[in-house]
N, C-alpha and C positions, 0 to 999 in steps of 0.2 A: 119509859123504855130505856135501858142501860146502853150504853153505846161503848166501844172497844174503839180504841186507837192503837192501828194495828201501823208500824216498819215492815216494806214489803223490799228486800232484796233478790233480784229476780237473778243475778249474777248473770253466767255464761252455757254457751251451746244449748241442749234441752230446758234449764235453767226455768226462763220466760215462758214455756209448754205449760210445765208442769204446774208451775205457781198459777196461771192464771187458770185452768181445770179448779184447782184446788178455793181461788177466791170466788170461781163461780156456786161451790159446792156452800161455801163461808156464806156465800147472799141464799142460797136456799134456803138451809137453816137458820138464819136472820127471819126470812120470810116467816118459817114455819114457827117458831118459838121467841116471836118479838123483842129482840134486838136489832140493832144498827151498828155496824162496819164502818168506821173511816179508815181511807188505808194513804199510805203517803210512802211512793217507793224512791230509791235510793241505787242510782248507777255504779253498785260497786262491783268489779270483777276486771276482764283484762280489756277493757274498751279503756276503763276509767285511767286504769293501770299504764296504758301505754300513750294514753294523753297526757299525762299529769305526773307520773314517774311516783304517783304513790299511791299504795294501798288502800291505805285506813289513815285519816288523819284523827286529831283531836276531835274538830268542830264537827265531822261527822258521829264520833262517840255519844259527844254532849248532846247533839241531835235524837240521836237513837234511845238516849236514856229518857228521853221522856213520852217515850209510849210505852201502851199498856205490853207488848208484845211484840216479837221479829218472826214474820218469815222469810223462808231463804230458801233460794233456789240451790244452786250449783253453781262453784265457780271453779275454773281450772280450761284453761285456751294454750292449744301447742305455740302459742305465737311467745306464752309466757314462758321461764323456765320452772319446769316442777318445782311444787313449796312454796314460791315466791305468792300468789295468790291465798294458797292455803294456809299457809302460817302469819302472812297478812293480815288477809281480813278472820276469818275464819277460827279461825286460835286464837289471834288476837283479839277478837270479840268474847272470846269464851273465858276468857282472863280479866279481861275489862271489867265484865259484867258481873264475873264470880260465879259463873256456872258452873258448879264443883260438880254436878252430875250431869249424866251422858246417861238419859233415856233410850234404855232399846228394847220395844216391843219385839217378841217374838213366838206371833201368832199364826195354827196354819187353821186357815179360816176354813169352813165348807166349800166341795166345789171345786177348792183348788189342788190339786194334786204336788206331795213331794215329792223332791227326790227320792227322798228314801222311802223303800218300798212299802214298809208298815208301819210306816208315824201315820195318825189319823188328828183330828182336831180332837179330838176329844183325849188324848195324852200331847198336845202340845200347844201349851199358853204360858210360858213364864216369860222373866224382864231379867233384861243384863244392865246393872246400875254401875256405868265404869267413869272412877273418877278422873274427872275431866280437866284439870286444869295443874297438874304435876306428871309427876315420875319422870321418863325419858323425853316427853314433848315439849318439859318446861325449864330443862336442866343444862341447856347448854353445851359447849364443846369446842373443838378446836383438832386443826392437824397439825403435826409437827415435822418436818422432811418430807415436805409434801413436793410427789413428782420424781422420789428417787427410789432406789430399795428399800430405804431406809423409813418410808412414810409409814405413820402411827395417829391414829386417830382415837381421838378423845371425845367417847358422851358420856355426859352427865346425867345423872337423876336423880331429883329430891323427892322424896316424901316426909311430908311434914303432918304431926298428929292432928294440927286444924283442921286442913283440906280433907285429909282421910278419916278423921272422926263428924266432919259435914256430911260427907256421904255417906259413911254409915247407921250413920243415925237414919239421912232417910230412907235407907237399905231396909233398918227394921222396920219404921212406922208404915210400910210399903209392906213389909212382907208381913204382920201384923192386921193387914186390912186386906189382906189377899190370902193364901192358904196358911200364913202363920210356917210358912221353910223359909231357910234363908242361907245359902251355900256362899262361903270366901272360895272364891280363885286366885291362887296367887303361884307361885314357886320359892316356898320358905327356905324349901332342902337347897337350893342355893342361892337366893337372895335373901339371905338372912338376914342383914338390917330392916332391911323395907318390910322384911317378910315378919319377922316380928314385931314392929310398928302394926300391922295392920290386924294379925293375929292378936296383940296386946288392947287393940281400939274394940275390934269384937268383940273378946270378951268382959271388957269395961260396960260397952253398949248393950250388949246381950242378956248382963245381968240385971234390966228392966224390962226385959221383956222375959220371963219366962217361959209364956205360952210358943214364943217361936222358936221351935226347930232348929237345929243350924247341924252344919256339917262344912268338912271342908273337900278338895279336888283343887288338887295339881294342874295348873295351866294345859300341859301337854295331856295327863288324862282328861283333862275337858274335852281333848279335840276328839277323844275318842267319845266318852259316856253320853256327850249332849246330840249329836246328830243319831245315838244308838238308844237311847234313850232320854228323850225332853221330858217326856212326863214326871222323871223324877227330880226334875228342877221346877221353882217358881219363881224368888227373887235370889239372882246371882249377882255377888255385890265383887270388884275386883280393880286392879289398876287401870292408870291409862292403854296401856301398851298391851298388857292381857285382853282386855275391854274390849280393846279396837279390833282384835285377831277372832275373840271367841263368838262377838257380835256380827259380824259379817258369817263366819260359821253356822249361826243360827238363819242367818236370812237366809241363806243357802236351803237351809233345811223346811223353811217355811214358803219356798218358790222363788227365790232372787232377792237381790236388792232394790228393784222395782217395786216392790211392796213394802218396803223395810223400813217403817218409820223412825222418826229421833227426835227427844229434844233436851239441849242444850239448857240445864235447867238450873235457874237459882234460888232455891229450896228458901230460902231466906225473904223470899220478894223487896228486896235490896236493890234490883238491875232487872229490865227487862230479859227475859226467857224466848230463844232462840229456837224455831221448829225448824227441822230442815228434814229432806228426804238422806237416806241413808246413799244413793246413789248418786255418781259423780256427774260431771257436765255432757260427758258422752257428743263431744262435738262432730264424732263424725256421721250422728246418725240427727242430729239441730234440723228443726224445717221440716222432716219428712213425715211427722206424724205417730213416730213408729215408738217412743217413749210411753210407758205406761206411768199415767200422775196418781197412783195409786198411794204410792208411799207419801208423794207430796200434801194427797187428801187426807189421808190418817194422821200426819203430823200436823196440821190442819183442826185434825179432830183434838187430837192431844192439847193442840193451842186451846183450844175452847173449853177442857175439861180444866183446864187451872185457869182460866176466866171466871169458873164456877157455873159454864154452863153444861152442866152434865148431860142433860136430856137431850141438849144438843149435838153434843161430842156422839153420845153412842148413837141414835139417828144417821149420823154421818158416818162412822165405824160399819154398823148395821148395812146401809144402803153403798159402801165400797164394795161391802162382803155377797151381795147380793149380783151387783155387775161383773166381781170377779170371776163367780162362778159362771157368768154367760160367753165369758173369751173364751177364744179357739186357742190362746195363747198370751204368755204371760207376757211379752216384748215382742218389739218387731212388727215388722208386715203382717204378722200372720194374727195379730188379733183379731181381725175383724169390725176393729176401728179406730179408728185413729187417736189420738191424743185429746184433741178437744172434744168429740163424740164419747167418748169415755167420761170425762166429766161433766157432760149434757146428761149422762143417762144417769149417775151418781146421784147428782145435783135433781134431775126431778124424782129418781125414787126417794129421796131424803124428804120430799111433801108428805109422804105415807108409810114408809118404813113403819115397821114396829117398836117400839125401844126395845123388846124382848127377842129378837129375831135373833140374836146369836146366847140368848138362853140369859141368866139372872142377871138383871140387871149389876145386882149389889155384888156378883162375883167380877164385875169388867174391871180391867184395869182404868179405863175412862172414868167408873167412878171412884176408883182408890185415889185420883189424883185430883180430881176436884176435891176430894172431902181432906187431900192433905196439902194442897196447894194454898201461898199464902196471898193475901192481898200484895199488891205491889205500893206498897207504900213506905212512909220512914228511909226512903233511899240516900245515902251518903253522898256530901258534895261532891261536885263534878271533879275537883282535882286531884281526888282519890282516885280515879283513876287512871290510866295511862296506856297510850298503844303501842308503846318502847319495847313492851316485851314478848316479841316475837316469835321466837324460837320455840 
């Protein structure tokens, strides 16, 4: 029986809800498809924070790199100052670890109703692959006359053809093992260095895949064509900073960020791979129940599809999709049940789910990413890396 050594970061406010929904969902499917769970969590967030005056140390790193896998809650507490927790731990985990892609499902499952009035599940299932550890997040800055008229603020961004030819690459093998499209987002007509770095890596990469597809779409016409039209996207491969705007857009369009799964992923298996819910700490709704661990469970599932347990992953995908459709409401009071009863009902429809309940198995992205997901092994010494870079 294979056993998973799983980092459990429950961080802060709804945080600890959602991940433990989520681990109870993790021991169902254990159950169901014989595996075993060890998990071993990790008090980072603004408790840690304001006891100890630090984020992220070293020896926590060195700790985390030796499981197979991280969950993570939410962290972010008004007691902290914006940033200081997220670019902390958060970023700085994403840098550590080399997790050059930023998984974003953006699935509207049966059941659940968009925003928008005629997107249906059956025209909306693509992934936003936004590189996660450059551009504006990684580049630094500085003010100068700060406090007068005369203040002038400085940010940096790098793109480098490694990082973005990482993602790329697994932008095709992704889009390759799913409908074979593959759209750049970026804004060439004016970020024309970066914009041609990435444009230049495309079509380096591209010309190994001939059977995929590709097109491109301007950041600002994304905001329009994808909430008017998802179906005509599947894999959207794009920067940090484009990534993070067009991805929250999609959740939107797929019923909130309460469903909106991610993971923080190191295509390499070089450094444990980060699941986390797309949605933030939400401290002022902490305790009451009113949290949907939805997204927490999908990313959950996502963890398991690059463990290689595929059958698993989608069983767990399948049976979220199942409970979604029985709420009265996607958040808040008005579900119809609370936060842990939500992942009780998950967690036991996942004994009998179907693996086919949300249609071919071999179209899920569940299984595009077990069957591209690497072993986590061969990982580089510990003092390659470093929590120094924050920003």
């Amino acid at each position: 029986m294979p056993t998973y050594d799983l980092a459990v970061i429950e961080g802060d406010g709804i945080g600890p809800e959602v991940t433990a929904a989520a681990l109870a969902v993790l021991d169902a499917a254990a159950d169901r498809f014989g595996f075993s769970v060890t998990t071993t969590g990790y008090p980072l967030g603004a408790g840690h924070y304001l006891e100890t005056g630090v984020a992220l140390d070293d020896q926590t790193v060195a700790a985390l790199s030796k499981h197979d896998a991280i969950l993570f809650g939410a962290v972010g507490d008004p007691r902290v100052a914006p940033g200081v927790l997220e670019r902390g731990v958060i970023v700085a985990l994403r840098v550590a670890f080399r997790q050059s892609v930023n998984v974003r499902p953006a699935r509207l499952y049966p059941g659940v109703r968009s925003p928008m009035r005629d997107v249906t599940p059956d025209d909306c299932d693509l992934v936003i692959l936004r590189e996660n550890t450059e551009g504006l997040y990684a580049g630094g800055g500085s003010t100068v006359h700060g406090g007068t008229g005369n203040a002038t603020a400085l940010q940096s961004s790098v793109t480098t053809a490694a990082a973005t030819r990482e993602c790329v690459e697994f932008a095709f093998r992704l889009a390759a093992a799913r409908r074979k499209r593959l759209t750049l987002c970026h804004k060439t007509n004016i970020l024309v260095h970066a914009g041609r770095l990435w444009e230049q890596i495309v079509d380096e990469v591209g010309a190994d895949y001939p059977d995929v597809e590709r097109d491109y779409v301007h950041a600002d016409a994304m905001c329009q064509h994808l909430p008017m039209n998802p179906g005509r996207f599947d894999v959207v491969v794009t920067d940090n900073l484009f990534g993070d705007i067009i991805s929250d857009l999609a959740a939107t369009v797929i019923g909130g960020l309460g469903i909106a799964a991610s993971a923080n992923f190191n295509p390499r298996g070089t450094a444990p791979s980060i699941f986390e819910p797309v949605h933030g700490s939400a401290p002022d709704i902490a305790g009451r129940g009113w949290a949907n661990p939805a997204a927490a469970i999908l990313s959950a599932s996502l963890c398991l599809a690059t463990l290689g347990e595929r059958d698993a992953a989608l069983a767990c995908e399948a049976a979220t999709s199942v409970v979604l459709s029985g709420l009265t409401a996607l958040t808040g009071p008005g579900m119809g049940a609370d936060t842990a009863e939500i992942g009780r009902r998950v967690a036991a429809k996942v004994s009998d789910v179907a693996l086919d309940a949300l249609g071919d198995p071999a179209r899920s992205l569940m299984t595009a990413m077990a069957g591209l997901a690497p072993a986590n092994t061969a990982r580089p010494p510990l003092n390659a890396w470093s929590t120094e870079r924050t920003d």
